[in-house]
ZAKOLVEX-614114 format. One record per residue (C-alpha): x, y, z; residue in one letter. Coordinates in nm, 3 decimals. Layout:
REM ZAKOLVEX-614114
<rec east="X" north="Y" up="Z" residu="A"/>
...
END
This chain:
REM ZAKOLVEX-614114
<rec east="8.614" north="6.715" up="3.762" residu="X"/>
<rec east="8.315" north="6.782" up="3.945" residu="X"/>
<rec east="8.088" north="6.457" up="4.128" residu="X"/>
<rec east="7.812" north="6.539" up="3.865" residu="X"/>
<rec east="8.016" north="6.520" up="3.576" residu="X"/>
<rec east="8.127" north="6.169" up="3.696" residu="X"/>
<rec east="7.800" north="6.034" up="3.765" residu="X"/>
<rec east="7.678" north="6.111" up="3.390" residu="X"/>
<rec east="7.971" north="5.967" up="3.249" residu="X"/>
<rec east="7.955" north="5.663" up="3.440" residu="X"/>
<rec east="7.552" north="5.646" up="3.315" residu="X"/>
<rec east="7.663" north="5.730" up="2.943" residu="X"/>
<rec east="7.927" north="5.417" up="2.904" residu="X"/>
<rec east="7.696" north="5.211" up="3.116" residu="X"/>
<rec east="7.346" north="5.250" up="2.861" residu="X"/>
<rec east="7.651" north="5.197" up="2.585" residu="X"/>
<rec east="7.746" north="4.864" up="2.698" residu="X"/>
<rec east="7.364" north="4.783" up="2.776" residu="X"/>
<rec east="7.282" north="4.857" up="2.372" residu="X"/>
<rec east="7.588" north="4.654" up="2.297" residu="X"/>
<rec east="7.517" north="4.356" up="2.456" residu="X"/>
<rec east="7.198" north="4.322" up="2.352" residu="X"/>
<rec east="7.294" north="4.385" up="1.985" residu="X"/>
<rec east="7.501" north="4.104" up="2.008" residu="X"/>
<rec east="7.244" north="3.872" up="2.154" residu="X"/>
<rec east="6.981" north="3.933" up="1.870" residu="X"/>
<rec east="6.918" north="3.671" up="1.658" residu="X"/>
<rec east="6.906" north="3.737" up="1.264" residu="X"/>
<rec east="6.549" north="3.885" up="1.175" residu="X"/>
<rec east="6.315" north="3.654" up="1.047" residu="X"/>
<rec east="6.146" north="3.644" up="0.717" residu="X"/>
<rec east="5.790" north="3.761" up="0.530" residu="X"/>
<rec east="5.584" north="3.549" up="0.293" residu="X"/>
<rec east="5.768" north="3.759" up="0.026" residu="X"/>
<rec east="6.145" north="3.646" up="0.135" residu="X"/>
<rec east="6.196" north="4.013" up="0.279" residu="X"/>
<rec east="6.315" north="4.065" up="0.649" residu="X"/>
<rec east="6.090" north="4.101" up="0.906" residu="X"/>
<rec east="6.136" north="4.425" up="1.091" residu="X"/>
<rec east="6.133" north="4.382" up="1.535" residu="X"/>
<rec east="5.957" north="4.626" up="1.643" residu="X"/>
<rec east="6.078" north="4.865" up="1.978" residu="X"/>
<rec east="5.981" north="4.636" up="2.267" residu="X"/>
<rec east="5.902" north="4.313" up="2.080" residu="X"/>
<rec east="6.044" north="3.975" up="2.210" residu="X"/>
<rec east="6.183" north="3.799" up="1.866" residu="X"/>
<rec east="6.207" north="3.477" up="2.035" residu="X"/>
<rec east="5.828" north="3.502" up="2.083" residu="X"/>
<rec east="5.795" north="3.596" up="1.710" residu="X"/>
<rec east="5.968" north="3.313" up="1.607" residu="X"/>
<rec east="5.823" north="3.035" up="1.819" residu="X"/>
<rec east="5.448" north="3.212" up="1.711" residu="X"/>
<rec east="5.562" north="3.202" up="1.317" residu="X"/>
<rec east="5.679" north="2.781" up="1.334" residu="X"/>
<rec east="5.435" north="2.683" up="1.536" residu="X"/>
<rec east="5.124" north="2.431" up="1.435" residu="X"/>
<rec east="4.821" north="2.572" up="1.369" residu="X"/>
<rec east="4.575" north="2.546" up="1.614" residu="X"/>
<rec east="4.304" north="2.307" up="1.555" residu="X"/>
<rec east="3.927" north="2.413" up="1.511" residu="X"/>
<rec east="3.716" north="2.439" up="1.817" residu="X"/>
<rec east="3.373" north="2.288" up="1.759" residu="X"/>
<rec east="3.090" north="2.578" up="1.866" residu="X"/>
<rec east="2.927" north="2.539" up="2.184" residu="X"/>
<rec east="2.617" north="2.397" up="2.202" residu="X"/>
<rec east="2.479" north="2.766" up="2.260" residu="X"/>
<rec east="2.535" north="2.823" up="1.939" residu="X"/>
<rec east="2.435" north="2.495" up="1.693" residu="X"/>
<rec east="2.128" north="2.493" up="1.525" residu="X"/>
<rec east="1.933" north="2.178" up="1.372" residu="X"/>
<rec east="1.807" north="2.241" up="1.032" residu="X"/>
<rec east="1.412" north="2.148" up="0.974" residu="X"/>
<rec east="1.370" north="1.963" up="0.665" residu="X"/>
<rec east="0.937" north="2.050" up="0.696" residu="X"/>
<rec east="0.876" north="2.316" up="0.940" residu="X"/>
<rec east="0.509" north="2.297" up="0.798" residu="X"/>
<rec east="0.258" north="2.545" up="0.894" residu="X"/>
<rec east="0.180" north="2.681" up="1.280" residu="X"/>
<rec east="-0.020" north="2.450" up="1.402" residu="X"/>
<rec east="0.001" north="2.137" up="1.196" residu="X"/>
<rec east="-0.027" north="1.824" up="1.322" residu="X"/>
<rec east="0.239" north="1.507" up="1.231" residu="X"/>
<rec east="0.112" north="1.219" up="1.064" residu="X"/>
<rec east="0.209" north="0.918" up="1.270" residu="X"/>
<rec east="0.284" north="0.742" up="0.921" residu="X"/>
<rec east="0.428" north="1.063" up="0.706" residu="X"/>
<rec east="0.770" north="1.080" up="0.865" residu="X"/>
<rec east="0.850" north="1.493" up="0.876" residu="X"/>
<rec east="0.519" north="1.560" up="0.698" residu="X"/>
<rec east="0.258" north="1.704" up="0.809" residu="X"/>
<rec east="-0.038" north="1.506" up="0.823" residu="X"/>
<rec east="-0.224" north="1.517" up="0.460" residu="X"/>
<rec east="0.131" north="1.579" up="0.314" residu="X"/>
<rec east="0.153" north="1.162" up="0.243" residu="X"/>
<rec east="-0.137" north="0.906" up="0.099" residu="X"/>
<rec east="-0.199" north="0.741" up="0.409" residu="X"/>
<rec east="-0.036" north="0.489" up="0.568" residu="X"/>
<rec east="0.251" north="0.306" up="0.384" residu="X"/>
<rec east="0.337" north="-0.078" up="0.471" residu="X"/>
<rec east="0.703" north="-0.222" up="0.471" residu="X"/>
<rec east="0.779" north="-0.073" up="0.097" residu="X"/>
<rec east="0.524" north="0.132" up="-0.020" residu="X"/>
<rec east="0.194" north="0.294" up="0.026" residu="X"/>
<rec east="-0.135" north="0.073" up="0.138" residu="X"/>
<rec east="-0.462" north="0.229" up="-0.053" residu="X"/>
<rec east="-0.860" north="0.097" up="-0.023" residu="X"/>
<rec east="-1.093" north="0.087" up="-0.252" residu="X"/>
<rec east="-1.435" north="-0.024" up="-0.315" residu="X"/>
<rec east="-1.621" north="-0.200" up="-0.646" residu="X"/>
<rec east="-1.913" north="-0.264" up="-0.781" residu="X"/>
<rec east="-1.956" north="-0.584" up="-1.016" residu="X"/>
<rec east="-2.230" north="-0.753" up="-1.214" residu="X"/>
<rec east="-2.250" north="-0.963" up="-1.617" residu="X"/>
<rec east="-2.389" north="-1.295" up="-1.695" residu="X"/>
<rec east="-2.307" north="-1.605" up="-1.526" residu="X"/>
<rec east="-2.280" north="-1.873" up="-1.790" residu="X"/>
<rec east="-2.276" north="-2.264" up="-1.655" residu="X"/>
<rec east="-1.980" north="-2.460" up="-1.827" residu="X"/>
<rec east="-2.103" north="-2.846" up="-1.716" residu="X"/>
<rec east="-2.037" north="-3.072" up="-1.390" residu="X"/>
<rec east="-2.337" north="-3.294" up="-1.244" residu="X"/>
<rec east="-2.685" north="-3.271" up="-1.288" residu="X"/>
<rec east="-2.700" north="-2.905" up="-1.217" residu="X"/>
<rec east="-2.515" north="-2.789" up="-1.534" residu="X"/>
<rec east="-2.799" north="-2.949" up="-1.760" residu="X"/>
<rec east="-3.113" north="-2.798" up="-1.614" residu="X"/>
<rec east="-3.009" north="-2.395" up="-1.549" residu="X"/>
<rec east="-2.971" north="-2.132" up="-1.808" residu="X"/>
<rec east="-2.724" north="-1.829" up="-1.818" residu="X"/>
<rec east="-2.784" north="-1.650" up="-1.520" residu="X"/>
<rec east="-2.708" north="-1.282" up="-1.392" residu="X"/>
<rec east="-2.438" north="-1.229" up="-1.119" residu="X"/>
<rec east="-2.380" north="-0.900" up="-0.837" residu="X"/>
<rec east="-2.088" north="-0.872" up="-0.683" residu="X"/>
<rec east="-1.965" north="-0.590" up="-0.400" residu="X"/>
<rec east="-1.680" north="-0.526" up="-0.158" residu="X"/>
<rec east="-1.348" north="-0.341" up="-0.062" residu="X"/>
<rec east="-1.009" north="-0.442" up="-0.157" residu="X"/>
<rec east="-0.685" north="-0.354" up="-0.009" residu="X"/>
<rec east="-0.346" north="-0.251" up="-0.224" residu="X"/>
<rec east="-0.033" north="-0.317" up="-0.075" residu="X"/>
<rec east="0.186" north="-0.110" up="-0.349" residu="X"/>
<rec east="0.565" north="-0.209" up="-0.418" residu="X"/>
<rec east="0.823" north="0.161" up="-0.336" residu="X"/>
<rec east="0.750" north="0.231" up="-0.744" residu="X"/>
<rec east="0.406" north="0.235" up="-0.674" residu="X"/>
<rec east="0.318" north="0.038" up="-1.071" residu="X"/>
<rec east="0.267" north="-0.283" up="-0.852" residu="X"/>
<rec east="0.050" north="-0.397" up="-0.606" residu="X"/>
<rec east="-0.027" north="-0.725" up="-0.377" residu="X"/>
<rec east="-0.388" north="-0.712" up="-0.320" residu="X"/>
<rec east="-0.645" north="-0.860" up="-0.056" residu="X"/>
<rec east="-0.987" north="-0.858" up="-0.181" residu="X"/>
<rec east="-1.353" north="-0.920" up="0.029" residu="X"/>
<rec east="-1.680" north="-0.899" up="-0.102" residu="X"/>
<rec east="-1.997" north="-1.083" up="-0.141" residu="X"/>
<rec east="-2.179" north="-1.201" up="-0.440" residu="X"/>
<rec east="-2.547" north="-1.336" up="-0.588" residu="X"/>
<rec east="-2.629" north="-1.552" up="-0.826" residu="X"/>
<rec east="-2.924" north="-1.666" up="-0.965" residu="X"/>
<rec east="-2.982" north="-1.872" up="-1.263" residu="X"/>
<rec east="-3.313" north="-1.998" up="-1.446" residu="X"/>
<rec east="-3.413" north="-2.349" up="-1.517" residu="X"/>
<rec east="-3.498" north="-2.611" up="-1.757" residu="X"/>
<rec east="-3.852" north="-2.652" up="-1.610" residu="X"/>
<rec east="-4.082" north="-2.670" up="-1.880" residu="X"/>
<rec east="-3.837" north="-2.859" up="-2.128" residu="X"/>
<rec east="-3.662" north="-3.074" up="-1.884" residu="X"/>
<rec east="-3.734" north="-3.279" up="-1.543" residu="X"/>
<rec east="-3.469" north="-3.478" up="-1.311" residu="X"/>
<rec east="-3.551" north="-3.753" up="-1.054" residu="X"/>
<rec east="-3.450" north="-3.551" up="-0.655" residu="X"/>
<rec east="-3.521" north="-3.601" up="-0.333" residu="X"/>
<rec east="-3.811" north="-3.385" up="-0.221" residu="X"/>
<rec east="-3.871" north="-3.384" up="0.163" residu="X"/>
<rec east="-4.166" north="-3.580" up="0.257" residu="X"/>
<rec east="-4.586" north="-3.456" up="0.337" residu="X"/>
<rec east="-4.571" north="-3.365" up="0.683" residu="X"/>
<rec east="-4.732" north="-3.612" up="0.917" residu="X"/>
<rec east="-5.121" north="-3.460" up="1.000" residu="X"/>
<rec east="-5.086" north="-3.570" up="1.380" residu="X"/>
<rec east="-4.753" north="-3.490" up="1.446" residu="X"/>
<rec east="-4.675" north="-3.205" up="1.222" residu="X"/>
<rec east="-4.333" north="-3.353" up="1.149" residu="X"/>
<rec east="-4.234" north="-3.370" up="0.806" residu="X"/>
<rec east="-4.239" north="-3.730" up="0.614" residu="X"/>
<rec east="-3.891" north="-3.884" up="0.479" residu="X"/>
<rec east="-3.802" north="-3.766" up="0.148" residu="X"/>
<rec east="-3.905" north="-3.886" up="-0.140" residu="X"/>
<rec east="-3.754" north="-3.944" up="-0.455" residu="X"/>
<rec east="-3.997" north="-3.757" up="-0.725" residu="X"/>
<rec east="-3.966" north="-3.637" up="-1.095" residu="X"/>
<rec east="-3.945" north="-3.246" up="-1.063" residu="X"/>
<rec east="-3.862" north="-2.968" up="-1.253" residu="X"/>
<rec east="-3.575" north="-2.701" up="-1.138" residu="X"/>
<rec east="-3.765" north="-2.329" up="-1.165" residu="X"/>
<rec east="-3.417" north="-2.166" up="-1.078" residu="X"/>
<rec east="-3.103" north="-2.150" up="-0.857" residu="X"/>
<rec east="-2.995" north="-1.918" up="-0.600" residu="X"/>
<rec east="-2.657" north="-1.811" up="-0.435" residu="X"/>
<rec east="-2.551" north="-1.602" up="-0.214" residu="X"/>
<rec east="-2.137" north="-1.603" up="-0.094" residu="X"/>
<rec east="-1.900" north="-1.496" up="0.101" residu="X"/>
<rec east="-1.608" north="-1.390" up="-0.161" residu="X"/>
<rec east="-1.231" north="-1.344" up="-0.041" residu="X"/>
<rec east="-0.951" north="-1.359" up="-0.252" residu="X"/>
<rec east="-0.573" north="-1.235" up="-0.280" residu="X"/>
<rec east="-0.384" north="-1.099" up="-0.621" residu="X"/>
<rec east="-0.154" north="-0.926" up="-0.744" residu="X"/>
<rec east="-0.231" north="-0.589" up="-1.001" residu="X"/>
<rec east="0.026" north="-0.426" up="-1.252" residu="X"/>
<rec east="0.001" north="-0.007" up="-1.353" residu="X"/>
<rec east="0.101" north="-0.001" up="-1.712" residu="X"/>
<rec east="0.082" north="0.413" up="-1.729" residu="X"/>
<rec east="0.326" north="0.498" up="-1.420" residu="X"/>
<rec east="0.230" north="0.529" up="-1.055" residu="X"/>
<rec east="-0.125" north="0.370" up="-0.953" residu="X"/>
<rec east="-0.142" north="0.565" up="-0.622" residu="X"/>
<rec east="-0.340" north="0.831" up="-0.591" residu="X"/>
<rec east="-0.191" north="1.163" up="-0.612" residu="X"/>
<rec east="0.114" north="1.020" up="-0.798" residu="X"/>
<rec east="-0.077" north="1.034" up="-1.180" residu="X"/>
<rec east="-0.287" north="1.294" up="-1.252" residu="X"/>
<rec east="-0.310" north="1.138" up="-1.619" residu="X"/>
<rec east="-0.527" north="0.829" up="-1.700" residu="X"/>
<rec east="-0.404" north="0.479" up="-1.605" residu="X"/>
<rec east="-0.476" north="0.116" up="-1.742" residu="X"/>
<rec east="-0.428" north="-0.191" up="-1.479" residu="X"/>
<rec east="-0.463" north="-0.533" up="-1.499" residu="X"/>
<rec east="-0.433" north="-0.806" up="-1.279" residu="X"/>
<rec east="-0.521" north="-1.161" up="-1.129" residu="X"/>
<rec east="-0.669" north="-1.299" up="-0.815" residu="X"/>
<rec east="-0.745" north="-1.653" up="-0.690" residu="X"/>
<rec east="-0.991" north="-1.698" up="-0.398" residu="X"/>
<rec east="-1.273" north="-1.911" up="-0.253" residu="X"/>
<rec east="-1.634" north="-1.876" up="-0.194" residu="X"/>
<rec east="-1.837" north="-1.965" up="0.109" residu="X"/>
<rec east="-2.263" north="-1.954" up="0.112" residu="X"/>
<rec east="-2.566" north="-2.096" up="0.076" residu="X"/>
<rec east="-2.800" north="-2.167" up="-0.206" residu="X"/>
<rec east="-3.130" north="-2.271" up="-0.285" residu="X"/>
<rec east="-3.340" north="-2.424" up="-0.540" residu="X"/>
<rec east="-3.708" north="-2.419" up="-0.655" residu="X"/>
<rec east="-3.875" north="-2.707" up="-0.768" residu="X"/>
<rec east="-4.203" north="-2.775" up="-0.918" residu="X"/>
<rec east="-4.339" north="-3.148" up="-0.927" residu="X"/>
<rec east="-4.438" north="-3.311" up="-1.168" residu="X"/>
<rec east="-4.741" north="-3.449" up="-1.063" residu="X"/>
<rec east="-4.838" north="-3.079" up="-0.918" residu="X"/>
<rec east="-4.770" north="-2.847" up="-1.191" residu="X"/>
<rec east="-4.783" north="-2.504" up="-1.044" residu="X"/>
<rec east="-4.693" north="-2.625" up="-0.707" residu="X"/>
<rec east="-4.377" north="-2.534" up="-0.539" residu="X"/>
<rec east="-4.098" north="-2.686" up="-0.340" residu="X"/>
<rec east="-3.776" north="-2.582" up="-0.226" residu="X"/>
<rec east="-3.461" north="-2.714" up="-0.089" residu="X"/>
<rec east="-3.194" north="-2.538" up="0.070" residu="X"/>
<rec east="-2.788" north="-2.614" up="0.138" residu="X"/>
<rec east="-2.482" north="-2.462" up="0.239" residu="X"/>
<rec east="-2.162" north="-2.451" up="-0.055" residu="X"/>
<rec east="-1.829" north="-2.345" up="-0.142" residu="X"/>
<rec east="-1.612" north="-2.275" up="-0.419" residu="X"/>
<rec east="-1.298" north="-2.231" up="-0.583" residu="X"/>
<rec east="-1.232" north="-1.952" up="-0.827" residu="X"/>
<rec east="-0.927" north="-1.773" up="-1.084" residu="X"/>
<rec east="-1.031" north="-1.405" up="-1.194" residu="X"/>
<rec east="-0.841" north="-1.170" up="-1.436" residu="X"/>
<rec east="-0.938" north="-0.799" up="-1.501" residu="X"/>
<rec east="-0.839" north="-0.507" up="-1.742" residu="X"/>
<rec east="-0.939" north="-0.180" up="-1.576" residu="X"/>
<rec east="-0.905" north="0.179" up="-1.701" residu="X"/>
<rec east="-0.817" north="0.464" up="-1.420" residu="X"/>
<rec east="-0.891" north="0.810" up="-1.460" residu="X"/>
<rec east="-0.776" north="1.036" up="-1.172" residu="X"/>
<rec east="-0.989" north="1.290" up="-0.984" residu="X"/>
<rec east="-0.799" north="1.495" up="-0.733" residu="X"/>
<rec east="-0.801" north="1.250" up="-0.384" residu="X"/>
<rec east="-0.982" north="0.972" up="-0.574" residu="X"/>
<rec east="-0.940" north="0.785" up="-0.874" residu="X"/>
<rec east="-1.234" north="0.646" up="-1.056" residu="X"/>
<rec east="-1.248" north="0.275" up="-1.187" residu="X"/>
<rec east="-1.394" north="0.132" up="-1.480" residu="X"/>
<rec east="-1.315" north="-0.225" up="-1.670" residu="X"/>
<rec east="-1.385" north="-0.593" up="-1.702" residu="X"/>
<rec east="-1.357" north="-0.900" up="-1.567" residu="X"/>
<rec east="-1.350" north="-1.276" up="-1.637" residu="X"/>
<rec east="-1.374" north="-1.571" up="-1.344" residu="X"/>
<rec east="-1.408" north="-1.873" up="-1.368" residu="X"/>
<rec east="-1.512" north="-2.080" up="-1.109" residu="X"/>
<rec east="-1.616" north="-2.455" up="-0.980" residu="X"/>
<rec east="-1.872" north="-2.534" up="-0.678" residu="X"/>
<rec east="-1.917" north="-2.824" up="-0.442" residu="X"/>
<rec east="-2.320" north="-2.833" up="-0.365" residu="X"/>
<rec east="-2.551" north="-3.120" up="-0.236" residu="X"/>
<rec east="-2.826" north="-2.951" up="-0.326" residu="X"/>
<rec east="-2.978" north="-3.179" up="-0.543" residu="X"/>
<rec east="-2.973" north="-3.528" up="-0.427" residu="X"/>
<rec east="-2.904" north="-3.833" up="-0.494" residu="X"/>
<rec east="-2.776" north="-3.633" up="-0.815" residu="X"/>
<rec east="-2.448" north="-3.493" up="-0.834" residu="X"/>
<rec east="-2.498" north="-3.085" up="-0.742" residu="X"/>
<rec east="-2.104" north="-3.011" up="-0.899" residu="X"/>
<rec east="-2.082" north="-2.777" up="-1.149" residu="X"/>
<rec east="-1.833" north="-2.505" up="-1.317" residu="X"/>
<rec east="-1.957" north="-2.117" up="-1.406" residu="X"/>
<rec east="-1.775" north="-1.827" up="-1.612" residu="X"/>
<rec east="-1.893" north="-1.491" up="-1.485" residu="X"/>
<rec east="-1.835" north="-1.218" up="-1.726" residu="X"/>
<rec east="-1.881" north="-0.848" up="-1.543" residu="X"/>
<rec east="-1.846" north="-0.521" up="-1.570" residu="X"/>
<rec east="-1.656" north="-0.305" up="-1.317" residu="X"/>
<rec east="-1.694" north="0.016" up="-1.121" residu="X"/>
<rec east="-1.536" north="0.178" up="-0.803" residu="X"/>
<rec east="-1.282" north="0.445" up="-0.672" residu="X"/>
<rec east="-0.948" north="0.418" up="-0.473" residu="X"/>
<rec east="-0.889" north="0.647" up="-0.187" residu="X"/>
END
């Protein structure tokens, strides 16, 4: 036998044993999904196979920063500006500024009726009915329903009421003929005068609360008519005066002058009709109200009034 012929043999039974070894080494295929065998494929490590197919799953790496995006809830257009009281809005997206639970809206009035005197001191026996003006602003402080408001009210008022003159005279003070060298009035003097009429003028302020009996009172939130009512108690601060004629001049003319205040309770019954970013206001109103004055002395200047007036404004 010839060296070649013994150096393939000796490869042949050498790859022989190499194939058998290994055959005998293999552990038994694993499995599919299905229950069949899985197949190794030439070159494949089934150790490797196995440890990949029993193995945990791997848990889910969050993106990178790179890649997250925040969503915009109101892009709003280019260029619009951010209300600092809207939240995400754009400005003109919300009514305004809102308080601790709901929006705050303005508006302004216009008021005016009789003012009819009830009784008290001396005053409520020599005036007639008078006429009453009323104007100001008033603030609404509406609950997160918006069919609810506190509100904060300041305005100011006139008054002025007739008298009894020619039907009726009370003993006042009048202040005294002024002295002809000094030029310094006298001391007054009690007199029998007649009252020509009253004047007042006030500083009104006054807190409340108002109900919305057709839905949402704010405006933008009811584009369909409204009816409100509500209360208010408050005080008055001014001055008044009253004319006087004597009796022992008729057609002459004197006049006294005073600060007072007052006390009143108020109800009114409004209808609302919206009109885009307004609404207009239009209603009643009842107060009633009681007044400390020394107007008239040595007689007591007391007295109680109901005003009765008609209403008009808009909310904004």
């Amino acid at each position: 036998m010839s060296a070649n012929r013994i150096v393939w043999a000796a490869l042949l039974v050498g790859f022989g044993a190499t194939v058998g070894l290994a055959q005998s080494t293999v552990p038994p295929p694993t499995t599919l999904f299905g229950g069949s065998p899985r197949p190794s494929l030439p070159g494949s490590r089934p150790e490797l196979v196995q440890a990949q197919a029993t193995a945990p799953p791997l848990a889910a790496v969050p993106p990178s920063m790179d890649t997250l995006t925040v969503p915009v809830t109101n892009p709003g257009l280019p260029g619009a500006v951010y209300s600092p009281w809207c939240g995400d809005q754009p400005a003109g997206g919300c009514n305004g500024p809102t308080g601790a639970h709901g929006v705050v809206t303005y508006e302004g009035y216009l008021r005016t009726g009789p003012a009819l005197v009830l009784g008290g001191g001396e005053l409520s026996a020599i005036l007639k009915t008078g006429w009453n003006v009323q104007g100001g602003s008033r603030t609404l402080f509406f609950n997160p329903t918006g069919d609810a408001a506190w509100v904060l009210d300041l305005g100011v008022g006139f008054t002025r009421n007739q008298g009894r003159f020619l039907d009726r005279t009370s003993q006042l003070f009048l202040v005294g003929d002024p002295d002809q060298q000094t030029g310094r009035n006298g001391p007054d003097v009690l007199a029998e005068v007649g009252v020509r009429g009253l004047s007042r003028t006030s500083l009104n302020f006054a807190v409340g609360r108002d109900y919305f009996l057709n839905g949402p009172g704010v405006v933008g939130q009811n584009e369909y008519g409204n009816v409100r009512w509500g209360w208010d108690v408050g005080g008055r601060w001014g001055t008044t005066s009253i004319d006087l004629e004597p009796a022992e001049d008729p057609g002459g003319y004197r006049r006294r002058q005073s600060v007072y205040h007052g006390l009143f309770l108020g109800s009114q019954l409004n209808w609302e009709k919206p009109l885009g970013s307004w609404t207009f206001l239009f209603g009643a109103r009842a107060e009633w109200s009681y007044y400390w004055t020394n107007i008239v002395p040595p007689q007591d200047g007391d007295f109680r009034d109901l005003n009765i007036l008609m209403m008009f404004g808009i909310r904004f």
